[in-house]
PLY file of the C-alpha trace (Angstrom):
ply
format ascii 1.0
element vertex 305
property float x
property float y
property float z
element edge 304
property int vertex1
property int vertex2
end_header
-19.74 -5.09 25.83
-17.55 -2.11 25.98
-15.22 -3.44 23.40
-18.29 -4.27 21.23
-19.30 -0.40 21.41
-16.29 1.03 20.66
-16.30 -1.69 17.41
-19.57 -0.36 16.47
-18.67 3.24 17.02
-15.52 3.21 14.70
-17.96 1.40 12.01
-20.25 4.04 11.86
-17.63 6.30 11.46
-16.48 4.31 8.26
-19.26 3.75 6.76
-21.00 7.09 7.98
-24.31 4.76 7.48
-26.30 3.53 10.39
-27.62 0.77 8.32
-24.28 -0.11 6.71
-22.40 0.18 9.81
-24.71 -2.64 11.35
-24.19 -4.82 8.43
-20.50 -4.38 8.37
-20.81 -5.59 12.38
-23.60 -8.35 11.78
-26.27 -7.16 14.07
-29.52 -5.06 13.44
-29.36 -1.55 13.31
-31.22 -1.24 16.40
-28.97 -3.25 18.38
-25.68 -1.17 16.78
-27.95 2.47 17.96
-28.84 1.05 21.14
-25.10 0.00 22.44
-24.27 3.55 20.95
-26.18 5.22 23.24
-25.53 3.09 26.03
-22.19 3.93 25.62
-22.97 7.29 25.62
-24.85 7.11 28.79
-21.44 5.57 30.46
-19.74 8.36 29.46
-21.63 11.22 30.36
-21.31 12.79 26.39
-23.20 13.24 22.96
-21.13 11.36 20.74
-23.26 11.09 17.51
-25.66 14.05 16.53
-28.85 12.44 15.35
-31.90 13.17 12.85
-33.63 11.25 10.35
-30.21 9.83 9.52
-26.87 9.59 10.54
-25.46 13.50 10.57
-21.75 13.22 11.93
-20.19 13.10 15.04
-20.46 16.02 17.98
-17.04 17.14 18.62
-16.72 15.17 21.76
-17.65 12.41 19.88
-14.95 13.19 17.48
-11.99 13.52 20.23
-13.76 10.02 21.63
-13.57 8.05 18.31
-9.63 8.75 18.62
-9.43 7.42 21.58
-11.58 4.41 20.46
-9.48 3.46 17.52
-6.55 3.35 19.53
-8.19 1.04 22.85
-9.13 -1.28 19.68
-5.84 -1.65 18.25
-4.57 -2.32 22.07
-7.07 -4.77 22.35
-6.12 -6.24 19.48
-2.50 -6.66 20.61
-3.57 -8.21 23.93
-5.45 -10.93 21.97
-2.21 -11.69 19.78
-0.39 -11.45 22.18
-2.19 -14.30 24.51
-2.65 -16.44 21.10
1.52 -16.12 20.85
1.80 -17.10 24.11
0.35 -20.64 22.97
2.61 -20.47 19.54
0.03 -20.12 17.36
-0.22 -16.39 15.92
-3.74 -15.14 14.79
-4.88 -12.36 13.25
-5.44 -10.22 10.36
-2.38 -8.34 8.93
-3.87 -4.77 6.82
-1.67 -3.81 4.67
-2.18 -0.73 1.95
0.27 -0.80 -0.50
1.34 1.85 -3.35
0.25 0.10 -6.99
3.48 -0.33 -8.68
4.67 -2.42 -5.43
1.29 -4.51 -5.57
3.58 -7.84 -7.52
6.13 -7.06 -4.14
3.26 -8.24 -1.73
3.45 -12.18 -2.84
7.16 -12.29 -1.64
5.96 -10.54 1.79
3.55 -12.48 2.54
4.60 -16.09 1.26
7.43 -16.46 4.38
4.79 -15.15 7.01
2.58 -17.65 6.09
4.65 -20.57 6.02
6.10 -19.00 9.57
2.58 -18.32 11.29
-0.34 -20.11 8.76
-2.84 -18.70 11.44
-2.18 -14.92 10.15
-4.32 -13.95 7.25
-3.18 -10.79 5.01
-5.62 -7.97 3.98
-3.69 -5.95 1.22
-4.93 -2.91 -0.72
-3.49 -0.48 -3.19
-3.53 3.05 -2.21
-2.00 6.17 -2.54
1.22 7.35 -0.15
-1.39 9.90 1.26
-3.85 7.75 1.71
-1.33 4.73 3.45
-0.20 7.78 5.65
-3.94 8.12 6.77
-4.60 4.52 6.89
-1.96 4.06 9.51
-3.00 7.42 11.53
-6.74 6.10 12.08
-5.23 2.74 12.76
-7.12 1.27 9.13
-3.84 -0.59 8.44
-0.66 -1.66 10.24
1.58 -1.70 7.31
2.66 0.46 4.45
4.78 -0.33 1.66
5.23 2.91 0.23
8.45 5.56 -1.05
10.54 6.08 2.21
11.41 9.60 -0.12
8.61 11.43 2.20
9.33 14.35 4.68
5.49 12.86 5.94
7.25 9.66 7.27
9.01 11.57 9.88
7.89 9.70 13.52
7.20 6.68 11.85
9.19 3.03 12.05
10.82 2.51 8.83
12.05 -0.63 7.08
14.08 -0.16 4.00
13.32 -3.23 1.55
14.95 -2.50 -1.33
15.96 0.61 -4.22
13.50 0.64 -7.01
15.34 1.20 -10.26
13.51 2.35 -13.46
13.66 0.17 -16.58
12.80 1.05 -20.40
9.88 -1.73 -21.31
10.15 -2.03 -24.97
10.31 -4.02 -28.45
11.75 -1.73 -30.43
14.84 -4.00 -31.14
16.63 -1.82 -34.09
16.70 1.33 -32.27
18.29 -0.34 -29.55
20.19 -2.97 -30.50
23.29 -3.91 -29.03
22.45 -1.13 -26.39
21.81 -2.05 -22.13
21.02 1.30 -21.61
18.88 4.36 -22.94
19.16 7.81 -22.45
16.00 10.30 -21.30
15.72 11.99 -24.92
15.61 8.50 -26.58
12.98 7.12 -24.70
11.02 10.68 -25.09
11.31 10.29 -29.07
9.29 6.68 -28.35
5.60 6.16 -28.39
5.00 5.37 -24.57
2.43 4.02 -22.46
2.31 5.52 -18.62
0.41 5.48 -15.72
-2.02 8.24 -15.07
-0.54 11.49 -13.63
-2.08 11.64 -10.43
0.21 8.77 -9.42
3.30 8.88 -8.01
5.35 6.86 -10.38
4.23 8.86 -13.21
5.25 11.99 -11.23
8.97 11.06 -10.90
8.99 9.88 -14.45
7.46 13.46 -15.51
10.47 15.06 -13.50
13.23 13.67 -15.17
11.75 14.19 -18.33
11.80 17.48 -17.47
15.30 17.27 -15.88
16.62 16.00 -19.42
14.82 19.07 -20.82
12.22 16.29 -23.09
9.10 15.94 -23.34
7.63 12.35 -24.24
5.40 11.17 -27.00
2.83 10.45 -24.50
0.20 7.95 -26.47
-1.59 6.06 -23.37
-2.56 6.70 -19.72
-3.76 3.86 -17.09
-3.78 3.51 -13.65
-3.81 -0.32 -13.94
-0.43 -1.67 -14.38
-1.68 -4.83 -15.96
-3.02 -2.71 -19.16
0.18 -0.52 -18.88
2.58 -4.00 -19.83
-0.38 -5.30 -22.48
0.11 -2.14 -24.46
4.00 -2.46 -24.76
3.04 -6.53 -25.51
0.41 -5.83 -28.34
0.16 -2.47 -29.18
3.82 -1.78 -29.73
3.96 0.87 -27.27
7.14 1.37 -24.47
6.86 2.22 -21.14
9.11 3.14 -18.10
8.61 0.53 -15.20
10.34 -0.28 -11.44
12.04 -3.43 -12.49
10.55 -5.27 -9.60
7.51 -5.62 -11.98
9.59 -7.60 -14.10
8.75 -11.06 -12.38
5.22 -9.92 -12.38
5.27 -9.37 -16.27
5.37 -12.69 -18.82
8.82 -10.57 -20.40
8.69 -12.67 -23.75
11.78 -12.51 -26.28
10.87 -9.75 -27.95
10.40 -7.36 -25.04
13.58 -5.79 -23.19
14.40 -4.34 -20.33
17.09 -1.57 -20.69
18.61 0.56 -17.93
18.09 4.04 -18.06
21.20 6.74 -18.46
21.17 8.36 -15.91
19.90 6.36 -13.84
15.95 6.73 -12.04
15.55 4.96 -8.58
13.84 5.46 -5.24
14.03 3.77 -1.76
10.91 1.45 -1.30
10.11 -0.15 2.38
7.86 -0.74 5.23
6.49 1.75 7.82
3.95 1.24 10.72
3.53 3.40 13.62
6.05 3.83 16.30
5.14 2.30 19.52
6.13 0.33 22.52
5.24 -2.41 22.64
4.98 -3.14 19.64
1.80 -5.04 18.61
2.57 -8.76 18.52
1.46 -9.62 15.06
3.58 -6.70 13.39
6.49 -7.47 15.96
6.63 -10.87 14.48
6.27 -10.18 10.69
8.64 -7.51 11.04
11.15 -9.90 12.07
10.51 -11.47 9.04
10.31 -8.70 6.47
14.19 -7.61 7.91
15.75 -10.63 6.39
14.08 -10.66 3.04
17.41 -10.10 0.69
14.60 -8.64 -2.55
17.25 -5.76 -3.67
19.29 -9.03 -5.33
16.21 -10.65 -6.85
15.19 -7.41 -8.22
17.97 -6.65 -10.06
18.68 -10.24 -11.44
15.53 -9.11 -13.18
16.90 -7.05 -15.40
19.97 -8.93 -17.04
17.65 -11.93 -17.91
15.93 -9.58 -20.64
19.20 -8.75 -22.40
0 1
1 2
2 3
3 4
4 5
5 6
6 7
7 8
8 9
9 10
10 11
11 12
12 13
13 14
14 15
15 16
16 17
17 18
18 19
19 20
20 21
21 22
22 23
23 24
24 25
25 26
26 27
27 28
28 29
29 30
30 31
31 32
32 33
33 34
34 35
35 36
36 37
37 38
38 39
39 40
40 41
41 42
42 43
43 44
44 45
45 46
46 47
47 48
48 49
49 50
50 51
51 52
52 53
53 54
54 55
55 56
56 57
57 58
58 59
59 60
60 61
61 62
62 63
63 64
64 65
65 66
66 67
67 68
68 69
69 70
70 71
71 72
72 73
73 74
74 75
75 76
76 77
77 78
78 79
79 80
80 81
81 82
82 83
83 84
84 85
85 86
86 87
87 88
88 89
89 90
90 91
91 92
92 93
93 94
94 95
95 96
96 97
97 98
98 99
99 100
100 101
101 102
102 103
103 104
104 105
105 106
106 107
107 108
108 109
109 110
110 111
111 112
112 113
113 114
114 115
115 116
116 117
117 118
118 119
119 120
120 121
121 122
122 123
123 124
124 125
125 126
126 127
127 128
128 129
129 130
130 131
131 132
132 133
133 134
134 135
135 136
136 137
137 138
138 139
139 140
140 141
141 142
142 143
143 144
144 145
145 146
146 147
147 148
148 149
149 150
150 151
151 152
152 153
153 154
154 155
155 156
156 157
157 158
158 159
159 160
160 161
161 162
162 163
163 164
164 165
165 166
166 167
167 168
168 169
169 170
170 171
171 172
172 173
173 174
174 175
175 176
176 177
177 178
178 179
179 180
180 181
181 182
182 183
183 184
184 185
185 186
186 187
187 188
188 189
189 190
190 191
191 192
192 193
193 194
194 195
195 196
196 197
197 198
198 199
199 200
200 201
201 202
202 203
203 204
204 205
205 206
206 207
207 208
208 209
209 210
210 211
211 212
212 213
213 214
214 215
215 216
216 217
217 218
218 219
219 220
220 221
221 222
222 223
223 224
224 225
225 226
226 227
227 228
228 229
229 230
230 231
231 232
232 233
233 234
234 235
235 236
236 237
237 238
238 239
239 240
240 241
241 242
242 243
243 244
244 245
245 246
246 247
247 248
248 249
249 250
250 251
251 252
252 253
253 254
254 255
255 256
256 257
257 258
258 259
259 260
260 261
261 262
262 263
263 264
264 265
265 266
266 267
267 268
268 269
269 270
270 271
271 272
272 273
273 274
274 275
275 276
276 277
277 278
278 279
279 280
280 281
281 282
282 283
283 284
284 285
285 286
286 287
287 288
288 289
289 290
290 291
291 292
292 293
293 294
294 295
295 296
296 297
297 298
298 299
299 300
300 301
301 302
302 303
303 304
């Protein structure tokens, strides 16, 4: 029962929603507000203040709902790790991953599945702040983010591979001949990017800026899927990681060329420090250190010369 409290605690604090929160935990919203205060009655505290509706937490609650996201995730480990102990891993794997890394997550997933079939992956694209917060509040137990981040400080780090940038284009007579471009050539192009508030866009904006250009900006996204139609049928170039390249149908007439100088940035895994280490993410970690991706990556790019 205590367990089952401490579920339905963190659930109201999620979906900050009595009603919702009992949905999310399939039981009646009296039965979620009754174990709630039971709960409270065990511990001697207000936890949630109350009205017509749900209002927020009282700020013991709030110091308690720490505390209850982290006797979760133990429990959590103490049921993989009895499953483990009969060779069959179970569980749910959470992990939130930045967008231009989303086409990474297939060749992540694919070997811990075919290890461990009994794991199921929960993957969702989110900002490095928001990954950062995910894995603070115990929302997700893997990031696949920039490891370029003073934030990352205290937290386990795998390196996967270095993301190098790549001019996307079809413009075949102004480069022709040519494997790489220069900053002030691709500026001069009409170019497709993802939105600002995103973090690929923002190192692309700085070396614009470090070239002392500033590019014929024609169309903004945030989905990477409309980002590589508009170089396809609109004619439009963009600047891309070139692990996206496998993701992308590259046809004939689209190249990838290397930029001059070159744009890259360390991509990998981080979770929170801790010992033990929960089993799940003990396992797949094991896993995601002898993926070789940096080679795959780059083999990208020469096969669209």
């Amino acid at each position: 029962m205590f367990v089952r409290q401490l579920t339905y605690l963190v659930a109201l604090e999620k979906e900050k929603h009595f009603a919702r929160a009992a949905e999310v935990c399939h039981v009646s919203q009296p039965a979620l507000s009754s174990a709630i205060q039971h709960l409270e009655e065990e511990l001697g505290v207000s936890i949630v203040r109350r009205g017509q509706r749900f209002e927020g937490f009282t700020p013991e609650g709030e110091r308690l709902l720490d505390w209850a996201q982290r006797v979760l995730s133990n429990w959590e480990s103490l049921r993989q790790e009895a499953t483990l102990t009969c060779h069959y891993l179970t569980g749910t794997l959470r992990i939130g991953a930045i967008p231009t890394t989303l086409s990474v997550s297939p060749l992540l997933t694919k070997p811990c599945m075919d290890t461990y079939p009994g794991i199921k992956h929960n993957i969702v694209s989110l900002t490095a702040e928001h990954i950062i917060r995910g894995l603070d509040h115990f929302e997700l137990d893997i990031g696949l983010t920039y490891l370029e981040d003073q934030r990352l400080q205290g937290f386990q780090v795998l390196p996967l591979y270095q993301e190098r940038y790549v001019l996307l284009t079809q413009d075949m007579a102004k480069f022709q001949g040519k494997t790489s471009v220069g900053w002030p050539d691709i500026a001069e192009l009409p170019l497709c990017l993802l939105t600002s508030n995103m973090q690929n866009r923002q190192i692309i904006d700085a070396a614009f800026r470090q070239a002392g250009v500033t590019p014929n900006l024609c169309v903004e996204t945030d989905s990477i899927f409309a980002l590589y139609s508009h170089v396809r049928y609109s004619g439009l170039s963009s600047v891309v990681p070139h692990s996206m390249l496998g993701l992308f149908e590259v046809r004939p007439e689209i190249r990838a060329l290397r930029l001059t100088p070159e744009l890259s940035r360390p991509i990998g895994l981080i979770t929170h420090r801790r010992e033990p280490l929960q089993p799940l993410l003990r396992v797949v970690w094991e896993i995601f250190s002898n993926l070789d991706l940096q080679q795959r990556f780059d083999s990208f790019i020469s096969r669209t010369y």
